[in-house]
N, C-alpha and C positions, 0 to 999 in steps of 0.2 A: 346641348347634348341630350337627347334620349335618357330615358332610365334603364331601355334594355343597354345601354352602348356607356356603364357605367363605369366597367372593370378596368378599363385602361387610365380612368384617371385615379381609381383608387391603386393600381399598382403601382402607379406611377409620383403618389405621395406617399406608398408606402415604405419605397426605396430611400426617397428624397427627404421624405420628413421623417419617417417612423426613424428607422434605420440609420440614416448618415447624422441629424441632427437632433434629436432625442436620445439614439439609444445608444450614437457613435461606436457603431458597432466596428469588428474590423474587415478590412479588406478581404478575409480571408470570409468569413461569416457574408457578405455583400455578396460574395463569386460563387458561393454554394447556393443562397438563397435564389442568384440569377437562373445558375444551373438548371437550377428545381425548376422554378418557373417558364424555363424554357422549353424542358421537355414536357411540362403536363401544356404548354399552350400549342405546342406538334403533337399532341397526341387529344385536345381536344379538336384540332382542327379538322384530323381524319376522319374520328366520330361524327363530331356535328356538321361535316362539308359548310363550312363557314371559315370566315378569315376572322383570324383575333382581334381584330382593330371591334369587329362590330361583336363582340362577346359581350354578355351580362353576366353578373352576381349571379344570378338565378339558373346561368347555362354551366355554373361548377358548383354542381349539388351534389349529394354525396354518394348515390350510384357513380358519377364520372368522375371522382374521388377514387372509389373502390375499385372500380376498373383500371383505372391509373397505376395505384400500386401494385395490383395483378400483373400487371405491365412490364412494370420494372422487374418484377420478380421470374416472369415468363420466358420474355422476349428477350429481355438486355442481361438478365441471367445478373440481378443483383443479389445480394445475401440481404439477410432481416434487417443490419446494422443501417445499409446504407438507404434499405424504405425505410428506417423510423426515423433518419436523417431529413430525407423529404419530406414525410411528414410532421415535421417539425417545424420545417418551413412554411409548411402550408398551415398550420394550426397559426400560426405567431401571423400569417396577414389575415388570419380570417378575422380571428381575436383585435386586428384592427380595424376589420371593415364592421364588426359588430356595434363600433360605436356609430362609423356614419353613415351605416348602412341601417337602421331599428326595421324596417319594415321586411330584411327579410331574415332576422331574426331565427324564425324557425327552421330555414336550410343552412345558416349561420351552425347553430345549436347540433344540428346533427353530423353536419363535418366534425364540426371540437369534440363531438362525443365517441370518435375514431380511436380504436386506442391502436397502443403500438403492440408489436408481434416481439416475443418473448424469444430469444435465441441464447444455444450455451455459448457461454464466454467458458474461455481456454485459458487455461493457468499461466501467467507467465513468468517463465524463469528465469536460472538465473548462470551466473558461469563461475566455476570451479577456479582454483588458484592455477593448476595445472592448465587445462584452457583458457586462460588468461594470458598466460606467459607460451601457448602457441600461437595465438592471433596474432600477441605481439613480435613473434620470430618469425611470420610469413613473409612480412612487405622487406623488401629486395630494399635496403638503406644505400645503394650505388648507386640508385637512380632520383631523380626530380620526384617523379612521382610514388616509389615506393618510401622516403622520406616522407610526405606530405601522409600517406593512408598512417602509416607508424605513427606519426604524430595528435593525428587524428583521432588513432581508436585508442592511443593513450590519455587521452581527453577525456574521450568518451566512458573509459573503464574508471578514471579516477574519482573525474564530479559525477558523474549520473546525469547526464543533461539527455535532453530528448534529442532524437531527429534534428526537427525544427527550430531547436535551441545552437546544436553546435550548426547548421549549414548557418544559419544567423550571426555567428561570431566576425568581429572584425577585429582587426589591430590595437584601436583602441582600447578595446574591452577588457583586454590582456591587461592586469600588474603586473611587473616580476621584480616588483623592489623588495623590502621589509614586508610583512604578511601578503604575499603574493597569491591571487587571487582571479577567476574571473568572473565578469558582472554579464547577466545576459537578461533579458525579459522573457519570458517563456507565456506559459497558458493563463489565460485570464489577464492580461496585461501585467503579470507580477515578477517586481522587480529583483533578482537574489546575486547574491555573492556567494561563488564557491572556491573554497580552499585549494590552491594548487602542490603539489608533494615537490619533490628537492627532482627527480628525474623528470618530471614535466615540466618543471622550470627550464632546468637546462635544456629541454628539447625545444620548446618554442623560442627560448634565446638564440639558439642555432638558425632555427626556423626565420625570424623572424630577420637577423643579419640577412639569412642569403636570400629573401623575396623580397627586398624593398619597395611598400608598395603607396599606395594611400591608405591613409590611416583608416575611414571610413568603408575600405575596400572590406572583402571579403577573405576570413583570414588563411580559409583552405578554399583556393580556385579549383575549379576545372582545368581540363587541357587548354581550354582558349583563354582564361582568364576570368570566367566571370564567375560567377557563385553556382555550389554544386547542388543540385535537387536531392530529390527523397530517394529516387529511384538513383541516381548517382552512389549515396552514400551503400545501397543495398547493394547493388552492384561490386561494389569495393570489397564490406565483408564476405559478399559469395566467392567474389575471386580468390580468397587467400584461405577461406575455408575450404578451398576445393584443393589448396595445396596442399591440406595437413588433415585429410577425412577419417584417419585413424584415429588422431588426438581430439578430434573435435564433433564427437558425434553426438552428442547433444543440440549445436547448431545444424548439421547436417540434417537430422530430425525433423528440428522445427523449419527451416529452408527461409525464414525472414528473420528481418530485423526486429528485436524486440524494442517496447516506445523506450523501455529506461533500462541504463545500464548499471548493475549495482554498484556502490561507491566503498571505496575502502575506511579500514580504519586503517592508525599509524604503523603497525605490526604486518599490514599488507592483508588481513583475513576479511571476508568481505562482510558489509554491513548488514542485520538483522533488519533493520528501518524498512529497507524497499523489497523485503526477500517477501515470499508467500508465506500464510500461516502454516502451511503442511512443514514448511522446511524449518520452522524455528525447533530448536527443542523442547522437548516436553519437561516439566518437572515431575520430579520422581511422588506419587501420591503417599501421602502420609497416615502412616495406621498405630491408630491408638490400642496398644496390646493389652490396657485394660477395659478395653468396652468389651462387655457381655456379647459371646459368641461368636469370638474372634481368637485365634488359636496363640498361646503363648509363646515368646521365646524361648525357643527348644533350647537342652542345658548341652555344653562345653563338649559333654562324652554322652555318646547317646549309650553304651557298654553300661557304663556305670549308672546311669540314671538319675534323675534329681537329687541335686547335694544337699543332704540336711545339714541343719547351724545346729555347733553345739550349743553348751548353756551358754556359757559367756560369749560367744562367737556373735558379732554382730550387734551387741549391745554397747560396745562403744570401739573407738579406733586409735589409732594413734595420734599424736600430738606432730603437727610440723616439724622439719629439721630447726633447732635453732631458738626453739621458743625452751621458757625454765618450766621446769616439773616440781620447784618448789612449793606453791599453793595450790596443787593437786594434793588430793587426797591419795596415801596409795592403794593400788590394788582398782579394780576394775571396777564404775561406777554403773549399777542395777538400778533400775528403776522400780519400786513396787506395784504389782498387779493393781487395777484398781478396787477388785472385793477388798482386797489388805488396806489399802487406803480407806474405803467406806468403814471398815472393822476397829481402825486408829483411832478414827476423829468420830465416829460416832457410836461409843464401846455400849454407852447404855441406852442406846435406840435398839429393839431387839428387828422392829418393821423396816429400819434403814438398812442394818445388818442380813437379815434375810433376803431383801431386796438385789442387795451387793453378792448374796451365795446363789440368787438362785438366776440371775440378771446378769451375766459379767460384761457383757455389752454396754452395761447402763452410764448414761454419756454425765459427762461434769455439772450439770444441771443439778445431778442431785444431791452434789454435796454443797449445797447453797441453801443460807438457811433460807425455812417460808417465812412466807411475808405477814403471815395470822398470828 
C-alpha cells in the first residue's frame, strides 16, 4: 500500500482496534463515530474529485477539517452541540493515527488544536406537583395503550431515569417483592437501583399480569411490539400535553422532553438533588447587629422610644419555677463597679486608686499583683 492510500487502513484499526477492543466502546459511541466519518468522507470526496478508497492522512488537513464543520453548520443546519460531537470524533482517530502516523505529526497537531464552538445550554426544569398529577390524568386507562403511556410516565416521574434508561427497561428489571425496586444501566455503563413508591408497584403489577411477555422483552412495547424509541416516548408526552395546555404550560413552553425527570421524596414534593441551582431556596443572610455600622434592633414602641433599665432592673432575674431560695441571699444581688473594687483591695495604693477614678474601663489585669 502507498503512503498516500494510508487512511483506510488506519480507519479501519481505528474502529476495530482502538474502539471495539481497547476501548470497548459502546454500540452507541461506534454508530456516531461511523456517522461522523461517513459524512466528512462525502464531503471530502466532493472537494477533492477523488474516491476514498485512495485518500491520505495528509488529504484531511485542517483547512478540509474547517470546511467540514462549516458544512455541518451551513448546509445540514446542525447546532454547535452536534459539531463538537463530530469533532470529537475526529480529535479521538486523529489522536490515534499520531501514534502510527509520527511523520505527519504537524497536520496531526493542527487538527487537535481545533477547539470546540462555545453555545448557551438551556436551564432544565423541572414540573410542579400540580403538573405532575395532569400528565398523569391525561392517558385514557380504557385503553392498551393509554394504560401503558400512565404507566410509563409514572416511572418516569417517580425514579428519574432518562430517555434511554426507561425505553431500555425490561420485565426482568422490575422487583415488586419486599424493597421493590428497578435496576437499569444508564450512562457510562453504570449500574443503579431505584426505589419504586406503593402506586407504581401496584401499576406495573397490573401491567405486567395483563402483557405476558418475555422476560427479556421490552417492558413498554410499541403498537407492533418491539421497543419504543426516543422519538416514540416524545411523541407520547406531546400527545397528552396537547390535552391539558392550560395545566401544563410549562411543558407546552419548552415543546421537548427533558433527559431527567425529577424524583420524589416520601411526602410526594419533588427532590432538590436533580432540581437547577436557581430553583433551590436561598437561606435567609445573617446580620451581626453588633458590628460597627450596621443599624440596631429597632425598640418594641417606636412612640415611646428606647426603654431605659432602672437601677436594679437587669442586674439580676428570677430563679426557675421549682428551685429553693433558701441559700440565696435576700434582696437583689449588685455587682460592684470596678473603680469600687480597685478602691477595696487596693485602699493604700493612691496610683492604683486614681488609676481606677480616672480609667473605668480598666480591664482585670490590673488588680494582679506585679511580678517586681
Amino acid at each position: 500500500m502507498t503512503p498516500s492510500a494510508n487512511l483506510p487502513r488506519l480507519l479501519e484499526a481505528f474502529f476495530t482496534d482502538r474502539l471495539v477492543r481497547q476501548r470497548q466502546a459502546s454500540p452507541h459511541t461506534i454508530a456516531a463515530y461511523r456517522d461522523t466519518f461517513r459524512l466528512l468522507l462525502g464531503f471530502a470526496r466532493e472537494r477533492l474529485a477523488k474516491e476514498p478508497s485512495s485518500f491520505g492522512l495528509a488529504d484531511l488537513d485542517a483547512p478540509l477539517i474547517g470546511a467540514f464543520l462549516d458544512h455541518l453548520e451551513k448546509a445540514r443546519d446542525n447546532k454547535a452541540r452536534t459539531r463538537n460531537v463530530r469533532l470529537a470524533a475526529i480529535h479521538s482517530f486523529f489522536r490515534y493515527a499520531a501514534l502510527h502516523e509520527p511523520g505527519h505529526a504537524g497536520s496531526i497537531q493542527r487538527v487537535l488544536a481545533m477547539p470546540s464552538k462555545r453555545y448557551d445550554r438551556k436551564l432544565v426544569g423541572f414540573l410542579s406537583r400540580p403538573e405532575m398529577d395532569a400528565i398523569l390524568a391525561a392517558p385514557d386507562r380504557t385503553s392498551w395503550a393509554g394504560r401503558r403511556d400512565f404507566i410509563l410516565l409514572l416511572v418516569a416521574i417517580q425514579t428519574g431515569l432518562r430517555v434511554s434508561e426507561m425505553i431500555g427497561l425490561r420485565p426482568c428489571d422490575i422487583a415488586l417483592d419486599a424493597g421493590a425496586h428497578v435496576r437499569c444501566v444508564g450512562k457510562g455503563r453504570k449500574e443503579r437501583c431505584t426505589p419504586l413508591r406503593k402506586e407504581a408497584v401496584a401499576a406495573l403489577r397490573g401491567w405486567m399480569r395483563e402483557c405476558p411477555r418475555d422476560p427479556t422483552g421490552p417492558l413498554f412495547p410499541n403498537a407492533r411490539g418491539g421497543r419504543l424509541s426516543r422519538d416514540g416516548v416524545q411523541y407520547v408526552l406531546a400527545k397528552h400535553v396537547r390535552c391539558r395546555p392550560e395545566e401544563l404550560p410549562f411543558i407546552e413552553a419548552e415543546a421537548h422532553l427533558a433527559p431527567r425527570a425529577p424524583a420524589l421524596h416520601g411526602d410526594g414534593s419533588a427532590s432538590t438533588r436533580r432540581r437547577p441551582i436557581r430553583h433551590r431556596p436561598l437561606a435567609r443572610p445573617r446580620v451581626d447587629r453588633d458590628h460597627a455600622g450596621l443599624p440596631h434592633r429597632r425598640p418594641q414602641d417606636e412612640r415611646e422610644g428606647p426603654r431605659s433599665l432602672g437601677a436594679d432592673e437587669g442586674l439580676w432575674r428570677s430563679l426557675p419555677t421549682g428551685r429553693s431560695t433558701s441559700r440565696l441571699p435576700q434582696g437583689p444581688l449588685i455587682m460592684p463597679s470596678l473603680p469600687a473594687r480597685l478602691a477595696q483591695d487596693a485602699p493604700g495604693d493612691p496610683h492604683l486608686a486614681g488609676a481606677a477614678r480616672h480609667n473605668p474601663e480598666l480591664g482585670i489585669m490590673a488588680l494582679m499583683p506585679s511580678s517586681a
